[in-house]
TIRO-2110 file (N, C-alpha, C; in Angstrom, 1 decimal):
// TIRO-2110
24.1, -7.5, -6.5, N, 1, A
24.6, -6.3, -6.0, CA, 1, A
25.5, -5.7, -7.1, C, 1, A
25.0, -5.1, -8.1, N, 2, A
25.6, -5.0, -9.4, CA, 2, A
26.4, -3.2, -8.9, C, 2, A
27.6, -2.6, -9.2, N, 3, A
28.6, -2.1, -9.2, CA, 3, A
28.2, -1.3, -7.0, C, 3, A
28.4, -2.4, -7.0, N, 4, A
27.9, -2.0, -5.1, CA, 4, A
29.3, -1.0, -4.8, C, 4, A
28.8, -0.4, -4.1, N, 5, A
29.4, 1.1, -3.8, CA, 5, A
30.4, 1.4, -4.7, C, 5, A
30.4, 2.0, -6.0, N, 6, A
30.9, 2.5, -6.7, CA, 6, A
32.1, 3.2, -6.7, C, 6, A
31.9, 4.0, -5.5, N, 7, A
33.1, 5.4, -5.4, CA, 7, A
34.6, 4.2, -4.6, C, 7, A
33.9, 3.2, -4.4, N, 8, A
35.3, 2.0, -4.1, CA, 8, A
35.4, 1.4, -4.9, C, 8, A
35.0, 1.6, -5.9, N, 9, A
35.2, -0.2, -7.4, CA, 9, A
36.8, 0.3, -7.8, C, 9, A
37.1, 1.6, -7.6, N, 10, A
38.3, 1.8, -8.2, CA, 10, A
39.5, 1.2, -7.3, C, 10, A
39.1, 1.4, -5.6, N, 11, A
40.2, 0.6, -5.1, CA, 11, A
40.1, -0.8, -5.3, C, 11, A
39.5, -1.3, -6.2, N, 12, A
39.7, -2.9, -6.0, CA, 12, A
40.5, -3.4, -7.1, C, 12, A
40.8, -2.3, -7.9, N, 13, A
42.1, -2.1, -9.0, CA, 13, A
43.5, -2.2, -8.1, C, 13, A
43.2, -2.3, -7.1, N, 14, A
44.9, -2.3, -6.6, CA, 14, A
45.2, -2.8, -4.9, C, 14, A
44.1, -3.4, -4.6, N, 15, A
44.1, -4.0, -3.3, CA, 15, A
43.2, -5.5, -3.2, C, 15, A
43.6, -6.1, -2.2, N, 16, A
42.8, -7.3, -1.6, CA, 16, A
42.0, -6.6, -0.9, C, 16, A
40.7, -7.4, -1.0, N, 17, A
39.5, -6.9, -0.3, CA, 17, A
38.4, -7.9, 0.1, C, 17, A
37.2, -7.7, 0.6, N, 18, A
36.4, -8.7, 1.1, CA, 18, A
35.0, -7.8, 1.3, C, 18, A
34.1, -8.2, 0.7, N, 19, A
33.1, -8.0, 0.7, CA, 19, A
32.0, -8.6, 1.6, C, 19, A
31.7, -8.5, 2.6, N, 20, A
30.7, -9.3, 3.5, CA, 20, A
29.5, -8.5, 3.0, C, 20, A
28.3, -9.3, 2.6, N, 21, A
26.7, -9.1, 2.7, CA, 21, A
25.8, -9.8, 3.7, C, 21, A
24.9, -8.9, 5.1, N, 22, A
24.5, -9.7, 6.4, CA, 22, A
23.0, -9.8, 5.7, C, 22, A
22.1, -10.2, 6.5, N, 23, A
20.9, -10.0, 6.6, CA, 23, A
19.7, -10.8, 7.2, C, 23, A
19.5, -10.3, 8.5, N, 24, A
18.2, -10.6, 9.7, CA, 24, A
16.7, -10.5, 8.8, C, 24, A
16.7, -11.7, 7.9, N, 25, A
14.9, -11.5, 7.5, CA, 25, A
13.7, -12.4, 8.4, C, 25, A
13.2, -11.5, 8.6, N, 26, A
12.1, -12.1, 9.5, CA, 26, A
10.7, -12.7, 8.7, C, 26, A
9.9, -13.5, 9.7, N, 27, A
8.6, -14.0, 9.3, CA, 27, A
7.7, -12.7, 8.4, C, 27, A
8.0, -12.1, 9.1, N, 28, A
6.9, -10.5, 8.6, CA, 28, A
7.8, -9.9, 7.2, C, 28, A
8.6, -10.5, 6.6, N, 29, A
9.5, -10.1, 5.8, CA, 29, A
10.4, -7.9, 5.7, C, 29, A
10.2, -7.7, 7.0, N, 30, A
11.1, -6.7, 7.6, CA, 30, A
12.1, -7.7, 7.8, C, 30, A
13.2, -6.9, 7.9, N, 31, A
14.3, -7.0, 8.4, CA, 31, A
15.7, -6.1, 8.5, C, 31, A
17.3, -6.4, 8.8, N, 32, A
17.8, -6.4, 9.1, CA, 32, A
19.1, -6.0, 7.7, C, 32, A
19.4, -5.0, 7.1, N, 33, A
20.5, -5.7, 6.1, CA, 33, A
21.6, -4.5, 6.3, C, 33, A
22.9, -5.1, 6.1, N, 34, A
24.3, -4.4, 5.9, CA, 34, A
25.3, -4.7, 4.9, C, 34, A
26.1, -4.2, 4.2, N, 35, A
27.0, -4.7, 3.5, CA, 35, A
28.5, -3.8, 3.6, C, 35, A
29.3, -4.3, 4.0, N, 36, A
30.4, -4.1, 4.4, CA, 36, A
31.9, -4.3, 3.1, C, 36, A
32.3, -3.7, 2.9, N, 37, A
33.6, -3.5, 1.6, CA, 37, A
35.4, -3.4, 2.9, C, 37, A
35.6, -4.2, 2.9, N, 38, A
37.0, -4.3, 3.9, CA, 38, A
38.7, -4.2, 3.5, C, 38, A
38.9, -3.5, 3.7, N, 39, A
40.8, -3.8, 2.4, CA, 39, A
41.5, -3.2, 3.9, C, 39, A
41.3, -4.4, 4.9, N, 40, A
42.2, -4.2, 6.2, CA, 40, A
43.1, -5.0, 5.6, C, 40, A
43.2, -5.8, 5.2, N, 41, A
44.5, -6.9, 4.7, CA, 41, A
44.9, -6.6, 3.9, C, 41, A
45.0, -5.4, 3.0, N, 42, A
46.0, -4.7, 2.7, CA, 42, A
45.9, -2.7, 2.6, C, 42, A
45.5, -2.8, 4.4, N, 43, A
45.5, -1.2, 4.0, CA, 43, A
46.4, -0.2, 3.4, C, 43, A
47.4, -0.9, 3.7, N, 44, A
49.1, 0.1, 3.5, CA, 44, A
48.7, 0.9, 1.6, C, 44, A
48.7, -1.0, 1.0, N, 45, A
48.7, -0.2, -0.4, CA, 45, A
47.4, 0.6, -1.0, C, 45, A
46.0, 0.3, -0.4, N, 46, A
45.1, 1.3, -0.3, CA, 46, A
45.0, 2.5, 0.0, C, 46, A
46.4, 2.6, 1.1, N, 47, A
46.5, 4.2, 1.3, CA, 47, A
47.2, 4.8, 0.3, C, 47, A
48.5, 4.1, 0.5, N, 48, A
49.3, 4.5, -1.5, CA, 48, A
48.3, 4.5, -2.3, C, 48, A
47.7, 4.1, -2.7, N, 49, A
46.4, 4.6, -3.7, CA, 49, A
45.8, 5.5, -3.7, C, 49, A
45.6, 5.4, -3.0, N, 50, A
44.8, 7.1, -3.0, CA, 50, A
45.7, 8.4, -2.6, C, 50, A
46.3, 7.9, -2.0, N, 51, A
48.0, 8.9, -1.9, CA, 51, A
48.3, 9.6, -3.3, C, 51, A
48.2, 8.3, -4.5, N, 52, A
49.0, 8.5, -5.8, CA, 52, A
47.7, 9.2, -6.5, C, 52, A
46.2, 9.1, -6.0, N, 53, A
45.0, 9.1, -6.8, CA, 53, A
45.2, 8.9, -8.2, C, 53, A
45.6, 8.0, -8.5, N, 54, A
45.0, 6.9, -9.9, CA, 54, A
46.4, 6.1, -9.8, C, 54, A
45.6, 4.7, -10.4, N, 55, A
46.5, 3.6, -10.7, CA, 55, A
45.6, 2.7, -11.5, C, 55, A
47.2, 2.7, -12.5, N, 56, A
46.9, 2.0, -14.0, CA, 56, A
46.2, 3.0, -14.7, C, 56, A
45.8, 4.2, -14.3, N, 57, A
45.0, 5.4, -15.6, CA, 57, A
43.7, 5.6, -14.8, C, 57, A
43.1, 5.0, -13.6, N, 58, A
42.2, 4.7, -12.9, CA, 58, A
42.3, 5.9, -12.0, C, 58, A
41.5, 7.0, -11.9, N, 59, A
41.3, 7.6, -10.5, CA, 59, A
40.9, 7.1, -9.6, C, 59, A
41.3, 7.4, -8.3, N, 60, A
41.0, 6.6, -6.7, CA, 60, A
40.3, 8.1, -6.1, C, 60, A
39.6, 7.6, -5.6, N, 61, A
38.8, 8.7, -4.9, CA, 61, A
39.0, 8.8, -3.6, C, 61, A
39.3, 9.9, -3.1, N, 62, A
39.8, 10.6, -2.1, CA, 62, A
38.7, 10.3, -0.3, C, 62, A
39.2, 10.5, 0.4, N, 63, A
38.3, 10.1, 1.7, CA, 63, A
37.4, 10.6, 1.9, C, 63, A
37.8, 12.1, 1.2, N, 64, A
36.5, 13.1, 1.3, CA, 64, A
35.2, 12.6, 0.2, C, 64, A
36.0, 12.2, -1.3, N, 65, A
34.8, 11.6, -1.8, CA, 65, A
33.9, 10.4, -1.5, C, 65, A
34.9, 9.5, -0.9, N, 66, A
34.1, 8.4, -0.1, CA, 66, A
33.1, 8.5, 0.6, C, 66, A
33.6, 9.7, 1.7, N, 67, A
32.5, 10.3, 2.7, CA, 67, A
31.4, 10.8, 2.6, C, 67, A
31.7, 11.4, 1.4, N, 68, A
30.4, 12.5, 0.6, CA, 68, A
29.4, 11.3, 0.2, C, 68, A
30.1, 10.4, -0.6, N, 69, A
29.4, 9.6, -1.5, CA, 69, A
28.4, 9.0, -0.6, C, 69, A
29.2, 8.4, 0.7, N, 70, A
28.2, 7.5, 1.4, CA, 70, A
26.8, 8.2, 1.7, C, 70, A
27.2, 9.9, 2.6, N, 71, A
26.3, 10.5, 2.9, CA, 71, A
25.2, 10.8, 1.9, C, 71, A
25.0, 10.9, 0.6, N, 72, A
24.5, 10.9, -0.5, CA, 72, A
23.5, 9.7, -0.3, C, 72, A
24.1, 8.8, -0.6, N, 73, A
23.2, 7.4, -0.7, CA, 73, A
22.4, 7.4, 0.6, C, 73, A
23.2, 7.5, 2.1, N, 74, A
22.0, 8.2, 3.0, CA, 74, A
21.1, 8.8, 3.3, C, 74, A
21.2, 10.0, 2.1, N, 75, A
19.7, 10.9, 2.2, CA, 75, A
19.0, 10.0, 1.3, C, 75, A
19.3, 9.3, 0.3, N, 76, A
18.4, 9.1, -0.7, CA, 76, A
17.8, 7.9, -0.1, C, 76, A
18.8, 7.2, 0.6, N, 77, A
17.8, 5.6, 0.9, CA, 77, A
16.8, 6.1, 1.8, C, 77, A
17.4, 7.1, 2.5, N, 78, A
16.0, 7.5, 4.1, CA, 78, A
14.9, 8.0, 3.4, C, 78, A
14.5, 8.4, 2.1, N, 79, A
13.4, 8.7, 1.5, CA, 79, A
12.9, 7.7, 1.0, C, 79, A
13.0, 6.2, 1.0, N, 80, A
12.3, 5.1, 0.2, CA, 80, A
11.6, 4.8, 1.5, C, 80, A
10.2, 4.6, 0.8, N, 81, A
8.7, 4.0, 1.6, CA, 81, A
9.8, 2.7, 2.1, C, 81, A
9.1, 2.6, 3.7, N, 82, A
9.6, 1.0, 4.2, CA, 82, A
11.4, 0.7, 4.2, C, 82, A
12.4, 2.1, 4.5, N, 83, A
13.4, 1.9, 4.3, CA, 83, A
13.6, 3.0, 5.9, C, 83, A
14.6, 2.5, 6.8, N, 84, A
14.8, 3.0, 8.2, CA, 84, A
15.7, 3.0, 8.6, C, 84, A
16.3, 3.9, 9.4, N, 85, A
17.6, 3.4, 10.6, CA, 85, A
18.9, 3.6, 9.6, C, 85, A
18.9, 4.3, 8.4, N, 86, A
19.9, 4.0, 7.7, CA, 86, A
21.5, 4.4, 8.2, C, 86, A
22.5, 3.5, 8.2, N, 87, A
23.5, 4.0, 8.9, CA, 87, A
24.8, 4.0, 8.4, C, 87, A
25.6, 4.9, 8.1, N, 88, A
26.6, 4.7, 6.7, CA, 88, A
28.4, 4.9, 8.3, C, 88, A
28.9, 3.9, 7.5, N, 89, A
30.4, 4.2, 8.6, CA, 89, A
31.6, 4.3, 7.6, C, 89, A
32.4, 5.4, 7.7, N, 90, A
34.0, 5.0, 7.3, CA, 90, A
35.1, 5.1, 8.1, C, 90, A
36.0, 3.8, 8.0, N, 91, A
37.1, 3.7, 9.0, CA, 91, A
38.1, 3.8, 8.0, C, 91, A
38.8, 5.3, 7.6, N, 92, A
40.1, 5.1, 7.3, CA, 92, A
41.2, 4.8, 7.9, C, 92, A
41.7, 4.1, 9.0, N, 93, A
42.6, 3.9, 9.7, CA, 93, A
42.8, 2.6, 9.1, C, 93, A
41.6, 1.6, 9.2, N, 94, A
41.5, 0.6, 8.7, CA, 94, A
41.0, 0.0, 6.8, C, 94, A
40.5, 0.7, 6.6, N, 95, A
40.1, 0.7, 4.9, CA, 95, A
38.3, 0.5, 5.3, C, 95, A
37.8, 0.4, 6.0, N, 96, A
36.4, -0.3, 6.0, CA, 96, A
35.0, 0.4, 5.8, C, 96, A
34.4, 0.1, 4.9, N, 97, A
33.1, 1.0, 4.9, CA, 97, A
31.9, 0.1, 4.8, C, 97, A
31.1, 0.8, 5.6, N, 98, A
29.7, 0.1, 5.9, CA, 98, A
28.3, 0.6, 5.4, C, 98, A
28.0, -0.2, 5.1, N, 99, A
26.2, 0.6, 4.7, CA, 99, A
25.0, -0.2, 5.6, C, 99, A
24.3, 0.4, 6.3, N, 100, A
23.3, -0.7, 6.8, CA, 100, A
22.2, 0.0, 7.7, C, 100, A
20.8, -1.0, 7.4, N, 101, A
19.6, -0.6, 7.1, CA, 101, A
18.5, -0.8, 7.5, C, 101, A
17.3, -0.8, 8.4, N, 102, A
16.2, -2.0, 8.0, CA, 102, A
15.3, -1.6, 6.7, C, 102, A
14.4, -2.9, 7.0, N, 103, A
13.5, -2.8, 5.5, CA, 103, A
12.1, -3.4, 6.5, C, 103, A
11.2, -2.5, 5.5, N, 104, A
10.2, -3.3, 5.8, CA, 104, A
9.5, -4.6, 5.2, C, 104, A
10.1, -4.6, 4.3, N, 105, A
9.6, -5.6, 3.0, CA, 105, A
10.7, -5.5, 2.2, C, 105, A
10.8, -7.0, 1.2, N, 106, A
12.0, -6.8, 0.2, CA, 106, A
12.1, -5.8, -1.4, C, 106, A
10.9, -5.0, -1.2, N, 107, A
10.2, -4.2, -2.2, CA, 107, A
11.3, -3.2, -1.9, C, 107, A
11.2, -3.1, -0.6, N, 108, A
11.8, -1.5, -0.4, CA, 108, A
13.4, -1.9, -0.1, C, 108, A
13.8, -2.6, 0.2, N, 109, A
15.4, -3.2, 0.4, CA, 109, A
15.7, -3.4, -0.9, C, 109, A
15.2, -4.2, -2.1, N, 110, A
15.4, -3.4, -3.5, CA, 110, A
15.4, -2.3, -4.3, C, 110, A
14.4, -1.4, -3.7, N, 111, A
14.1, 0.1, -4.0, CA, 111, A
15.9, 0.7, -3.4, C, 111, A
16.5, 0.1, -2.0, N, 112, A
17.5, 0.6, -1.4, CA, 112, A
18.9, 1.0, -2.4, C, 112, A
18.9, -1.1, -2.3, N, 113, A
20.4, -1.4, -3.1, CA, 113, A
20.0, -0.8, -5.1, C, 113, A
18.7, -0.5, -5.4, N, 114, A
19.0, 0.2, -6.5, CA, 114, A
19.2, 1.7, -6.6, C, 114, A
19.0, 2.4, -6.0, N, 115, A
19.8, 3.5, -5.1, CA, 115, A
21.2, 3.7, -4.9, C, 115, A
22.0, 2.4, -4.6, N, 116, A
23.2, 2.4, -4.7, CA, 116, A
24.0, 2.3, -5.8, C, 116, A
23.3, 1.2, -6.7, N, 117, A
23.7, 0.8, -7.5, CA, 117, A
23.2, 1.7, -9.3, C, 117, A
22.8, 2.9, -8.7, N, 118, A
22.0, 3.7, -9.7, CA, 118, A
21.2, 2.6, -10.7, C, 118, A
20.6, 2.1, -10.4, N, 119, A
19.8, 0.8, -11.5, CA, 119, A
18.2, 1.4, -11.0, C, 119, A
17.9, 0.6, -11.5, N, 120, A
15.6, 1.4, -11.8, CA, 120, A
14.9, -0.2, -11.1, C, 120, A
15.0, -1.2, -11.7, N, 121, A
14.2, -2.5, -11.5, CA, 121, A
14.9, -3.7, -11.4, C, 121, A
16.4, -3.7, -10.6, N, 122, A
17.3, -4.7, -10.8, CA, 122, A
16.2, -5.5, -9.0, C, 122, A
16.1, -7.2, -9.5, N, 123, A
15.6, -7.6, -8.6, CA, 123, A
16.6, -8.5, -7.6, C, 123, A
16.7, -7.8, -6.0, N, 124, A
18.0, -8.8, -5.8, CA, 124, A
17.6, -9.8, -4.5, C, 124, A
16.7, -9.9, -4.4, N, 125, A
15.6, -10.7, -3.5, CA, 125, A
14.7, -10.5, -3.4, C, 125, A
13.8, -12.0, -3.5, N, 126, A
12.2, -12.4, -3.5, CA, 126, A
12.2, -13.2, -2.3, C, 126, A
10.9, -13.1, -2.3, N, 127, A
10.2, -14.0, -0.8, CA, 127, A
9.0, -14.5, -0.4, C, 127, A
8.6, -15.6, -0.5, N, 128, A
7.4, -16.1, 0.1, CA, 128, A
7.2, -16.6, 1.4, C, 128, A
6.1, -17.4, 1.8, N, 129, A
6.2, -17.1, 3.3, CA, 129, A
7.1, -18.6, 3.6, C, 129, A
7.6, -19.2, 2.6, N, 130, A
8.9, -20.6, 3.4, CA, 130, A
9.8, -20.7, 2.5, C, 130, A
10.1, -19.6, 1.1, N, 131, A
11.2, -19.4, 1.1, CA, 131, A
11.7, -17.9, 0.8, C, 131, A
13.4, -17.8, 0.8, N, 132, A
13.6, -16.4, 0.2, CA, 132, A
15.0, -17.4, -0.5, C, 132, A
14.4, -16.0, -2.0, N, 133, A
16.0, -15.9, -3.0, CA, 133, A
16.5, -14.8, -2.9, C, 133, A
18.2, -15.4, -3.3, N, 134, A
19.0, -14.3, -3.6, CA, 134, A
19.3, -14.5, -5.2, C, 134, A
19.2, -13.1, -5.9, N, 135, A
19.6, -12.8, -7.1, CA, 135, A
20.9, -12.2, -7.0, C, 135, A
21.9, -12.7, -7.4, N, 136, A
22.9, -12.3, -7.3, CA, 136, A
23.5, -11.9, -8.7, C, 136, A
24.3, -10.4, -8.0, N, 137, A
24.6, -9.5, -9.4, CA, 137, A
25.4, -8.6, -8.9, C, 137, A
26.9, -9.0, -9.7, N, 138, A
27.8, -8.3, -9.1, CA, 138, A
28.7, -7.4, -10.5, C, 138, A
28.8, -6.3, -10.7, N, 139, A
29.9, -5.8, -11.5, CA, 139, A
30.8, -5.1, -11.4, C, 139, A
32.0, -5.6, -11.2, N, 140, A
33.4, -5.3, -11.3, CA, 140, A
34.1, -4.7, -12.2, C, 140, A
35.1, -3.7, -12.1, N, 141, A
35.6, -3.3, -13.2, CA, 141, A
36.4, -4.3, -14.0, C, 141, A
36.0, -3.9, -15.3, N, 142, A
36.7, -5.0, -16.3, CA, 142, A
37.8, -5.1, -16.1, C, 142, A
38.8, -4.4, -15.5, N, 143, A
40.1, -4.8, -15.7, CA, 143, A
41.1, -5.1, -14.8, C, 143, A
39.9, -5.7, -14.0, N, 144, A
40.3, -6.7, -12.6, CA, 144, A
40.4, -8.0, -13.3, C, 144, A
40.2, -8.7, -14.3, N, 145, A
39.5, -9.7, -15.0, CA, 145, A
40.8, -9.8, -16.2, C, 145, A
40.9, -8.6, -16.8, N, 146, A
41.7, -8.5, -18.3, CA, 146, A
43.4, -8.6, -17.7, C, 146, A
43.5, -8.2, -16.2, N, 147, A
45.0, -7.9, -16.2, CA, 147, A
45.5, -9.4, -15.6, C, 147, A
46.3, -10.6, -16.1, N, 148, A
46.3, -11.6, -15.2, CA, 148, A
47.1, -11.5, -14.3, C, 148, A
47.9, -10.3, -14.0, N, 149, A
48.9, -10.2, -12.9, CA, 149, A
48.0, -9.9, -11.2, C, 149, A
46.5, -9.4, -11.7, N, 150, A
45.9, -9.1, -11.1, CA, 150, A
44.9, -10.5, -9.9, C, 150, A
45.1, -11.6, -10.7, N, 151, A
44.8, -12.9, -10.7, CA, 151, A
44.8, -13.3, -9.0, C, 151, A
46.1, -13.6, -8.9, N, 152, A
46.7, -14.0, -7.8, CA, 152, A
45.6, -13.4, -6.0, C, 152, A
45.6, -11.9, -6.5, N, 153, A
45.0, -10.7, -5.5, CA, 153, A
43.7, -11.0, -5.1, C, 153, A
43.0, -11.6, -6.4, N, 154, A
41.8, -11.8, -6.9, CA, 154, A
40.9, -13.4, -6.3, C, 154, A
41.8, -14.3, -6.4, N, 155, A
41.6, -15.5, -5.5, CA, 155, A
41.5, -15.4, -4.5, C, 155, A
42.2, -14.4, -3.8, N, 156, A
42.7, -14.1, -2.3, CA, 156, A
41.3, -13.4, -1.9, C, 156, A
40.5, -12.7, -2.3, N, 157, A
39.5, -11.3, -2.0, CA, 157, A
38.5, -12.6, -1.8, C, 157, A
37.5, -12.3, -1.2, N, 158, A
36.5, -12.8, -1.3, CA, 158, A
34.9, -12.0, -1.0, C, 158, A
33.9, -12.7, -1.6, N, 159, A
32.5, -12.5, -1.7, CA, 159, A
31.8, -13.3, -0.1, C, 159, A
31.1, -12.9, 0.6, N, 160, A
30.5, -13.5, 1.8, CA, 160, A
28.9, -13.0, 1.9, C, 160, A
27.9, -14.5, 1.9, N, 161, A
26.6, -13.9, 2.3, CA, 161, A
26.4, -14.7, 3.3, C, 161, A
26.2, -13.9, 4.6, N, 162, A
25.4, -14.6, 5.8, CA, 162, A
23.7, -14.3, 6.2, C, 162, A
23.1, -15.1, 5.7, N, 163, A
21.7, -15.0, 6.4, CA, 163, A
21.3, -15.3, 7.8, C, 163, A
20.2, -15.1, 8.1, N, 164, A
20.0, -15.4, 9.4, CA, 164, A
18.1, -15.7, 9.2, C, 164, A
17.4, -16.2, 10.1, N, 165, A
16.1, -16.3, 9.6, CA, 165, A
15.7, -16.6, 11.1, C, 165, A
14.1, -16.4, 11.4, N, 166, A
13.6, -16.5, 12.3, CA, 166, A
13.4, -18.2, 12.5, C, 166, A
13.3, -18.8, 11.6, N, 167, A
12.7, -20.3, 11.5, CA, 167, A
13.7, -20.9, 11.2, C, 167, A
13.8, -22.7, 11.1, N, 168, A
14.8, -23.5, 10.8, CA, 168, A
14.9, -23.4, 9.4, C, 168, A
16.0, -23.2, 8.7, N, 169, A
16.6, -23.4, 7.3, CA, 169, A
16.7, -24.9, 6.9, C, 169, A
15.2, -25.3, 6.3, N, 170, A
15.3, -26.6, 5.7, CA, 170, A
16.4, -27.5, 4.8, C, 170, A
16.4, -25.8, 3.4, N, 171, A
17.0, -26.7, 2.8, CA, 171, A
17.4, -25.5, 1.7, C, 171, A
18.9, -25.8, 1.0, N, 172, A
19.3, -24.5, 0.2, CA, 172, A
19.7, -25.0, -1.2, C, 172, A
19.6, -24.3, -2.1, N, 173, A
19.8, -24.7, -3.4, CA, 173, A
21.2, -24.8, -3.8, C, 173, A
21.9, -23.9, -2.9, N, 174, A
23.5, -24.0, -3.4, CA, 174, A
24.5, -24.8, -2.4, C, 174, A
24.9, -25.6, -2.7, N, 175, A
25.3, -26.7, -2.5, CA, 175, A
26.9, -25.9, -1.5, C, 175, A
27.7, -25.4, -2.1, N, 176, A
28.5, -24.7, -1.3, CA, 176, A
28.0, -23.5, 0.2, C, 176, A
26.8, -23.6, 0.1, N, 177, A
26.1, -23.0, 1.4, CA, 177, A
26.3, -24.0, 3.2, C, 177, A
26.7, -23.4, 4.0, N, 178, A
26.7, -24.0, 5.2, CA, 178, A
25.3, -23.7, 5.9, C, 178, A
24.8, -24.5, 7.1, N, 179, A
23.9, -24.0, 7.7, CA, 179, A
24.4, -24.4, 9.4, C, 179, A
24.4, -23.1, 10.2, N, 180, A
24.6, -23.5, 11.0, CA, 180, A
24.0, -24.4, 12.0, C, 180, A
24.7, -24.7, 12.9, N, 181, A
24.1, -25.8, 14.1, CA, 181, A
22.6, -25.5, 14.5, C, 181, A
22.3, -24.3, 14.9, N, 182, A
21.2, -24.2, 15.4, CA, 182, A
20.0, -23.7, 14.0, C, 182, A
20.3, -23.7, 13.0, N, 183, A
19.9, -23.7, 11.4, CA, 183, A
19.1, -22.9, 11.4, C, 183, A
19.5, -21.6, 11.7, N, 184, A
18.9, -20.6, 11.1, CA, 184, A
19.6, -19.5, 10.6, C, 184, A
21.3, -19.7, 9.9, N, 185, A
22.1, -19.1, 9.5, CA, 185, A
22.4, -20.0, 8.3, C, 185, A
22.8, -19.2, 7.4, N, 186, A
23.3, -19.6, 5.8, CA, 186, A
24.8, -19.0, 5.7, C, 186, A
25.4, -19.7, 5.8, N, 187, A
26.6, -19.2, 5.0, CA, 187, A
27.4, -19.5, 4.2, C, 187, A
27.5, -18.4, 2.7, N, 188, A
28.4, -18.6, 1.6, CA, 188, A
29.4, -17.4, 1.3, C, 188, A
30.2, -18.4, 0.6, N, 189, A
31.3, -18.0, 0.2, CA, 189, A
32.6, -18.4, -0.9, C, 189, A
32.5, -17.3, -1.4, N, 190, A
33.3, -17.6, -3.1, CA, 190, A
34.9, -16.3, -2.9, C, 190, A
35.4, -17.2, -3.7, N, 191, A
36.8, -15.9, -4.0, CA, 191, A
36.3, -14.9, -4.8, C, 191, A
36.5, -13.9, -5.4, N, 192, A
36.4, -12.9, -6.1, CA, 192, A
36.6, -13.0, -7.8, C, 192, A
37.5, -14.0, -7.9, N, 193, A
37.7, -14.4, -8.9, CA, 193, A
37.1, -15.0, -9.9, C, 193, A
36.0, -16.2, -9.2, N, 194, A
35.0, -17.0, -9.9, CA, 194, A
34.0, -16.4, -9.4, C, 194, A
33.6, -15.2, -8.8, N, 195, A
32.5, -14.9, -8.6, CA, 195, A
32.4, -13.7, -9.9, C, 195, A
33.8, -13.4, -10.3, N, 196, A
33.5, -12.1, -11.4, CA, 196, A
32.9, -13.1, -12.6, C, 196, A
33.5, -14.4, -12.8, N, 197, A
33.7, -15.3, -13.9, CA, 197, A
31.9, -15.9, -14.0, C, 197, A
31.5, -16.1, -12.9, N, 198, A
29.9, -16.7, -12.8, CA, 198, A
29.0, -16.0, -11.5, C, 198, A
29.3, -14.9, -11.9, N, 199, A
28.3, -14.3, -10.5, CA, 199, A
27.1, -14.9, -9.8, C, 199, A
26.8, -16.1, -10.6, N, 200, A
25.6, -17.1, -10.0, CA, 200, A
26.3, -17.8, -9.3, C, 200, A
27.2, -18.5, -9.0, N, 201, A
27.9, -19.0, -7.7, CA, 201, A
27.5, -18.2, -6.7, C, 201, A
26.9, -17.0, -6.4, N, 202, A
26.3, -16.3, -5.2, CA, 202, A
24.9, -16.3, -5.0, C, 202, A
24.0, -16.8, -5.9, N, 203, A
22.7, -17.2, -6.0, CA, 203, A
22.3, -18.3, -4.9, C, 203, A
21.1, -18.0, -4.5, N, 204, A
21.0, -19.3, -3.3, CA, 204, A
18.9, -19.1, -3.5, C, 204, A
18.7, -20.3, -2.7, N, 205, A
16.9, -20.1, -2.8, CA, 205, A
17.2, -21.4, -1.3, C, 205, A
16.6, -20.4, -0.5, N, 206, A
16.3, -21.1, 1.1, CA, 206, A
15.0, -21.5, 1.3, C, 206, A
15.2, -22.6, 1.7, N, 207, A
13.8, -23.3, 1.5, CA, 207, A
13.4, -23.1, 3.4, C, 207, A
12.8, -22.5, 4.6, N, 208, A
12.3, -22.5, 5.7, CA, 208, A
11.3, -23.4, 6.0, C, 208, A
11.4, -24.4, 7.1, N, 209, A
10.4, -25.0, 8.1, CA, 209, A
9.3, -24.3, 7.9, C, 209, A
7.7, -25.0, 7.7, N, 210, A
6.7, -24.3, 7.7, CA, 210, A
6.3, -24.2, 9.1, C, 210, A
END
């Protein structure tokens, strides 16, 4: 999910935040995806941010650009073959913005997130019929990374992927993955900090019950 919603990479120069990535993939490989950007745990200084519009030399983009931006990516994803339902939300009361979609195939849910992420052939899930991968690919501004004061904020934020699958989740390649009780949910999770440092800590390959 390389520079995932852009017109917010600049609030993450100055807030704690949390990234959740969902997604309902089915046997027919349609499915279900959202991805959510949250800085409720520290809305106050999110609002000062964009209140001051720039911090550290950084412009903060305004609610109205947020708003715009999402709607943007909404017309463009509703034009990709096998892309539906597209649904964009912003809660400024709370800091929270949403993107989410179905797909018909992972062809076109890559066609999506490269859309977002203005990229041409970035591949961010494959799938056969007993397993699917995640390619994970995240970029952050550099100077979440260069500032160490920024460190502390940075541990605190975290990276989240929840799957879900029609069939039992045999078996997962990443070892920090949970599977729930009734094992057809995956879930991971990294701080922000070692995920900027090895973005493959978010990589996974699910192996499904034939």
């Amino acid at each position: 999910m390389k520079k995932f919603l852009v017109l917010t990479c600049c609030l993450l120069l100055c807030s704690c935040f949390e990234i959740t990535e969902k997604i309902k993939h089915h046997d027919n490989q349609s499915g279900e995806y959202s991805v959510t950007v949250d800085f409720s745990q520290s809305w106050f200084k999110t609002k000062s941010a964009m209140l001051l519009e720039e911090v550290d030399g950084v412009k903060i983009p305004s609610e109205q650009e947020i708003t715009q931006k999402l709607l943007d990516f909404k017309h463009s994803a509703s034009k990709i073959e096998g892309i539906s339902n597209v649904i964009t939300k912003t809660d400024f009361d709370n800091y929270i913005f949403t993107i989410r979609l179905d797909y018909q195939n992972l062809k076109a849910l890559n066609s999506a997130l490269n859309s977002i992420n203005k990229q041409k052939n970035q591949v961010y899930f494959a799938a056969d019929k007993n397993n699917f991968q995640r390619i994970a690919s995240y970029s952050f501004p550099e100077n979440l990374l260069k500032d160490p004061k920024k460190k502390p904020d940075l541990e605190q934020a975290n990276v989240i992927a929840i799957y879900t699958f029609d069939r039992d989740v045999a078996s997962v390649n990443n070892g920090n993955s949970k599977i729930s009780k009734n094992k057809k949910t995956i879930f991971l999770k990294h701080n922000v900090y070692n995920v900027l440092k090895k973005s493959a800590l978010m990589n996974n390959t699910i192996q499904l019950t034939p």
